[in-house]
C-alpha positions in Angstrom: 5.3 14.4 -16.0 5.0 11.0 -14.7 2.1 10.1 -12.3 3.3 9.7 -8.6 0.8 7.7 -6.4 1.2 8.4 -2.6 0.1 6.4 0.4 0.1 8.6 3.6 0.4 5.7 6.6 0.9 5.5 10.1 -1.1 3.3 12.4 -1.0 5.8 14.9 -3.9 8.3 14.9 -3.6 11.7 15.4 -0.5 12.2 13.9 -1.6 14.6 10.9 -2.0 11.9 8.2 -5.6 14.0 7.2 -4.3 17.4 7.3 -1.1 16.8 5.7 -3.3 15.1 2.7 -5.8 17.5 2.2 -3.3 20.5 2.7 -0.1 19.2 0.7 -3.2 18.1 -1.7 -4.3 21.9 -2.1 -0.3 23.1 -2.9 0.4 20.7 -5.2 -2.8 21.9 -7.1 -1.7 25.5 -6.7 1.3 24.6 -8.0 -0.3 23.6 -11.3 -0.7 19.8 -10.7 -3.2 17.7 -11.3 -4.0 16.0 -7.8 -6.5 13.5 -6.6 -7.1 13.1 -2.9 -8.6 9.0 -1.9 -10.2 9.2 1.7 -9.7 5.4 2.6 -10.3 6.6 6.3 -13.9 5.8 7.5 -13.7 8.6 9.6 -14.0 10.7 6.5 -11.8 13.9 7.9 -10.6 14.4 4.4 -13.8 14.5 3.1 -15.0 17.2 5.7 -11.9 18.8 5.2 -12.7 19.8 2.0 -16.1 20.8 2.9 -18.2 17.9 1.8 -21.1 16.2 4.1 -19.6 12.4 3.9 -23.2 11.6 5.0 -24.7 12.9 1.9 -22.5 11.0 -0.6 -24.0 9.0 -3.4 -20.6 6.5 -4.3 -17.6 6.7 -2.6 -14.4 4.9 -2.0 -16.7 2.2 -0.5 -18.0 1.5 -3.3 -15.2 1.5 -5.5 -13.4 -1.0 -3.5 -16.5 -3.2 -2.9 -19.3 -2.5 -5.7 -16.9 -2.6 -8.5 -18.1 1.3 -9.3 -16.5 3.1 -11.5 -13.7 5.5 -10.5 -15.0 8.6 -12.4 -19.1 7.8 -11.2 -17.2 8.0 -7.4 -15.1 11.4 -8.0 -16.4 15.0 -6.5 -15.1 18.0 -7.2 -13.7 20.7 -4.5 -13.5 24.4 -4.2 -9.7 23.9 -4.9 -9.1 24.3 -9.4 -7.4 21.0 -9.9 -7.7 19.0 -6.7 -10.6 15.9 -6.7 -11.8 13.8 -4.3 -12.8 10.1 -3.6 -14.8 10.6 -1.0 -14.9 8.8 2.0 -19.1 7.1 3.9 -19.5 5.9 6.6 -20.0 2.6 4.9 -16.3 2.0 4.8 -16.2 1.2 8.4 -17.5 -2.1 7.0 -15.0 -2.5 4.4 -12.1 -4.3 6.3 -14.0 -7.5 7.2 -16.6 -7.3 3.6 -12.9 -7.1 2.0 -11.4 -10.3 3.4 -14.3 -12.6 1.2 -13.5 -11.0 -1.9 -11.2 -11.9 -5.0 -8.0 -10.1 -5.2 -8.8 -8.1 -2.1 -5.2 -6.3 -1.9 -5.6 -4.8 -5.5 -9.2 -3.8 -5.5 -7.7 0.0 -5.2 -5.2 -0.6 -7.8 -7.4 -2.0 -10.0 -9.4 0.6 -9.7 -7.4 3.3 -10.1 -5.5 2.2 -13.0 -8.7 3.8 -15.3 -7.2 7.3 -14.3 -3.7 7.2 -14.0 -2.9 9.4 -17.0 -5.3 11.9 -16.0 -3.1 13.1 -12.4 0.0 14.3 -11.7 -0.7 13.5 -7.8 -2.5 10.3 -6.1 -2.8 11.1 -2.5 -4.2 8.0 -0.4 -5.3 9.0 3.2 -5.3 5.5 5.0 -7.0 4.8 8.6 -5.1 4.5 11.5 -4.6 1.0 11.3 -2.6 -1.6 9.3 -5.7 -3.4 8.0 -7.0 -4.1 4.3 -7.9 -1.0 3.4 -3.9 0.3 4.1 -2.9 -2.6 2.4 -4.8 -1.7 -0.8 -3.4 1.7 -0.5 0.2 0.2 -0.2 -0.3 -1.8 -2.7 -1.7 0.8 -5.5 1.1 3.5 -4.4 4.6 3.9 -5.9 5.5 5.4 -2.4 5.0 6.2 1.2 4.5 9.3 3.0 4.7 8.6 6.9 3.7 11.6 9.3 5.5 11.6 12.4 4.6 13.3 15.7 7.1 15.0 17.0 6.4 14.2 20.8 7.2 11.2 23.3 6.6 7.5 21.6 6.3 8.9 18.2 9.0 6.3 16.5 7.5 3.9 18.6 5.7 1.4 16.3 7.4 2.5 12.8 9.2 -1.0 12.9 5.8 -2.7 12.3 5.0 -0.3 9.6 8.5 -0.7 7.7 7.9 -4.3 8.2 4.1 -4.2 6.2 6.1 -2.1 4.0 8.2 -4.7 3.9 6.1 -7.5 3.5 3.7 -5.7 0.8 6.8 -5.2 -1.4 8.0 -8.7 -1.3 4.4 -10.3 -1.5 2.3 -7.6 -3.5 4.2 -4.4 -4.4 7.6 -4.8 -5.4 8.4 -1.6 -6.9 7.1 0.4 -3.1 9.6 2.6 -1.6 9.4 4.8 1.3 9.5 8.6 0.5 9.5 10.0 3.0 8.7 11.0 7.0 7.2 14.1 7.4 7.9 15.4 11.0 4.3 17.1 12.2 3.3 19.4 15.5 7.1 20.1 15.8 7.3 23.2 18.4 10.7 24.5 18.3 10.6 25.6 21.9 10.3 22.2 23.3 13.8 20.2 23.4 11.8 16.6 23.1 10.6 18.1 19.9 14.2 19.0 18.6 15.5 15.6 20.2 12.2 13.1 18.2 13.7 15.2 14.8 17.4 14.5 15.6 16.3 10.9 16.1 14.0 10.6 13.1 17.0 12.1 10.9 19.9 9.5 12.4 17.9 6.6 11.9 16.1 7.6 8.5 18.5 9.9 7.3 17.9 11.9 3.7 14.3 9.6 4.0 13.2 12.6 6.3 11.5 15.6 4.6 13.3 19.3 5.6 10.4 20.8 6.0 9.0 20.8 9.4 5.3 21.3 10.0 4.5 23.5 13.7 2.1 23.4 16.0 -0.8 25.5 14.7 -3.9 26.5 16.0 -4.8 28.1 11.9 -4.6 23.7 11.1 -6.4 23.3 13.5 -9.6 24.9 12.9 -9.7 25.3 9.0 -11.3 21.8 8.8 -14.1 23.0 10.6 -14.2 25.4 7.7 -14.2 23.4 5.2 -11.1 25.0 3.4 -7.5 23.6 3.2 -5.1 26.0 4.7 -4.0 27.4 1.6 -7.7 29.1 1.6 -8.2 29.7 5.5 -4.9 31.1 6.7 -1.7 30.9 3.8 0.2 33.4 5.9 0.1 31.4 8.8 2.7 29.4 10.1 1.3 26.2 9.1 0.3 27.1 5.5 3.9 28.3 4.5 4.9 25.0 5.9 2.6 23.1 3.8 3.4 24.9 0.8 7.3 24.6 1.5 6.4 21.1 1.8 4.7 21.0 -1.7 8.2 22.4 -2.9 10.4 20.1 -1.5 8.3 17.2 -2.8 7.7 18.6 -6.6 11.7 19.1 -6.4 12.5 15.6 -5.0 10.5 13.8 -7.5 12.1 15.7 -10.1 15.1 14.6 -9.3 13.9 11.6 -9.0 12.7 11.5 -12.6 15.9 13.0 -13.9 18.3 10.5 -12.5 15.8 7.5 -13.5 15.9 9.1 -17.1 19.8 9.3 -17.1 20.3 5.4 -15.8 17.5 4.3 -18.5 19.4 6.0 -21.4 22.3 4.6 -19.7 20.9 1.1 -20.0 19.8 1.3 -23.3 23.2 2.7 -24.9 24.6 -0.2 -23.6 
């Protein structure tokens, strides 16, 4: 299986960048695949999320980014078989402006990660809120884009600026970048502006729009505070069959993906 390297972006905060990570994360590893999670958010909710005190760190992406450290002296291990962690510090806050002095600044994360590739299935960057350096590096490391999307008032408001990063990071850094997909979050099927933001989402993004919505929950909602991915607080609930449902539709995308890249290469090289 080929490695597929993820950036989850949206400059808006509070969208569910954090807990679709660390809970698609925790499927994906349930599902047999080998998944690293890379908290590139100085607010460190991933790293919480999964039960580790960000204060307490000894390397973490902060390092690797700006210390040159090793990939595998950063990496911690979770209660989940399968799923790792780059940790996020509070360090990182300083990152954005320590970045812009330093050589090849918008690779330092692909560079770094390129020590480990054939050791995942799944790369899962959780970016900041923000469309700084630090999401930069993460678009410029992935293969592809996750975007969560509210689904309330305003939430399609500013996805032109982050198509045209995405834009500008494929023509200037990242060729091969492609945008895999938005993942509609806090839909709540009783509210017609939630219906109306998916409807809008699928006519303007089309088959770039996962199926799988992901509700309201109040089980999302406090399993962080737990330190357990909803795959180990609540699985019954309604968010955790969405997440894994989610997981599904991803593994089966990307295998289509593979298959239809493996039929044009053998295509190409019969001719």
């Amino acid at each position: 299986m080929a490695l597929h390297l993820y950036a989850l972006v949206n400059q808006k905060g509070g969208v569910g960048k954090t807990t679709t990570a660390v809970n698609l994360g925790a499927y994906l590893a349930a599902k047999a695949r080998r998944v690293l999670l890379v908290d590139l958010d100085p607010q460190g909710n991933a790293t919480s999320s999964l039960g580790l005190d960000k204060r307490a760190i000894n390397a973490s992406s902060y390092d690797l980014l700006i210390n040159n450290v090793p990939l595998p002296d950063v990496l911690q291990l979770t209660k989940r078989l399968r799923l790792d962690l780059a940790p996020s510090s509070p360090a990182l806050a300083g990152a954005e402006v320590e970045l812009v002095e330093l050589a090849d600044r918008e690779r330092r994360l692909k560079n770094a990660l390129a020590a480990i590739e054939s050791n995942y299935d799944y790369v899962l960057i959780d970016c900041p809120p923000s469309l700084g350096l630090l999401t930069v590096n993460a678009l410029t490391a992935a293969h592809g884009v996750l975007v969560p999307v509210q689904c309330e008032y305003l939430a399609l408001e500013g996805l032109s600026q982050l198509m045209n990063t995405i834009q500008l990071v494929r023509k200037a850094l990242n060729p091969g970048l492609v945008v895999r997909g938005l993942i509609m979050t806090m839909y709540d099927s009783r509210m017609k502006l939630a219906q109306q933001v998916v409807a809008e989402a699928r006519a303007h993004f089309g088959s770039r729009v996962f199926n799988t919505l992901i509700p309201r929950s109040v089980r999302l909602s406090e399993a962080p505070s737990f330190g357990e991915a909803i795959l180990s607080y609540a699985p019954t609930s309604a968010g955790g069959l969405a997440y894994e449902q989610l997981a599904e539709e991803l593994l089966n995308g990307d295998r289509l993906i593979e298959e239809q890249l493996s039929v044009k290469t053998a295509a190409a090289q019969a001719r």
